[in-house]
C-alpha positions in Angstrom: 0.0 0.0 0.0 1.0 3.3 -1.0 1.7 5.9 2.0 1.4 9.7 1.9 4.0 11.9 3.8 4.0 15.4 4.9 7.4 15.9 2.7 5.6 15.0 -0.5 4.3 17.1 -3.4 0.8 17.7 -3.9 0.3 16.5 -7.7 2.6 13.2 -7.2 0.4 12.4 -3.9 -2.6 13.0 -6.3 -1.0 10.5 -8.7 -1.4 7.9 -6.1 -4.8 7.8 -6.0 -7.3 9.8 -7.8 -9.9 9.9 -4.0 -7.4 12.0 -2.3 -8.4 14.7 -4.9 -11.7 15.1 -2.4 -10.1 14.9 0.9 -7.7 17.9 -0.3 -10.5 19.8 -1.9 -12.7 19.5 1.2 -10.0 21.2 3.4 -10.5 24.1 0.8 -6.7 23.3 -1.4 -8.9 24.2 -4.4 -5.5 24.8 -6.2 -4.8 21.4 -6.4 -4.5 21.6 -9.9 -2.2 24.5 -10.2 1.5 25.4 -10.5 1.7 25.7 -7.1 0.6 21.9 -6.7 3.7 20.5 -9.0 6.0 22.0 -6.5 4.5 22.3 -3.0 4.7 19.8 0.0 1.6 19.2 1.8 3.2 20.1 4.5 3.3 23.9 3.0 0.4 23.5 1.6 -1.3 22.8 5.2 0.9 25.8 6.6 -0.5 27.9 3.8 -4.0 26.9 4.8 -4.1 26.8 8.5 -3.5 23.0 8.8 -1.7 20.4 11.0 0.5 18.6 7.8 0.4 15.3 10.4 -3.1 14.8 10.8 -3.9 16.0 7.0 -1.3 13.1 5.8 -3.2 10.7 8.5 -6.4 11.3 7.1 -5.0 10.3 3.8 -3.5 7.5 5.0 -6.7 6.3 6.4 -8.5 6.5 3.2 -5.7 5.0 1.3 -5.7 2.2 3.7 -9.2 1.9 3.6 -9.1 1.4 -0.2 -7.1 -1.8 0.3 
């Protein structure tokens, strides 16, 4: 199973699955498809947006495990 990490940029965490698109959307990272996303950890991403980067990238994680 894939795991997300706080150090990782935002478009190759979308790459690992297509559902995280929502979870990242629903914290309001509607940029998730700009420039910004190619080169941004979510870790500054979640600084940028008020966030804690660990439970964001737990969250994930969750869902990623919950996929199978």
């Amino acid at each position: 199973m894939a795991k997300v990490t706080k150090d990782m940029i935002i478009s190759d965490i979308l790459q690992v699955d297509a559902g995280i698109a929502p979870i990242l959307l629903s914290k309001g990272m509607n940029c998730i498809g700009c420039p910004a996303a190619k080169g941004e950890t979510l870790e500054e991403a979640a600084v940028v947006h008020g966030m804690d980067a660990d439970a964001l990238a737990e969250e994930i994680n969750n869902y990623l495990e919950a996929q199978g």
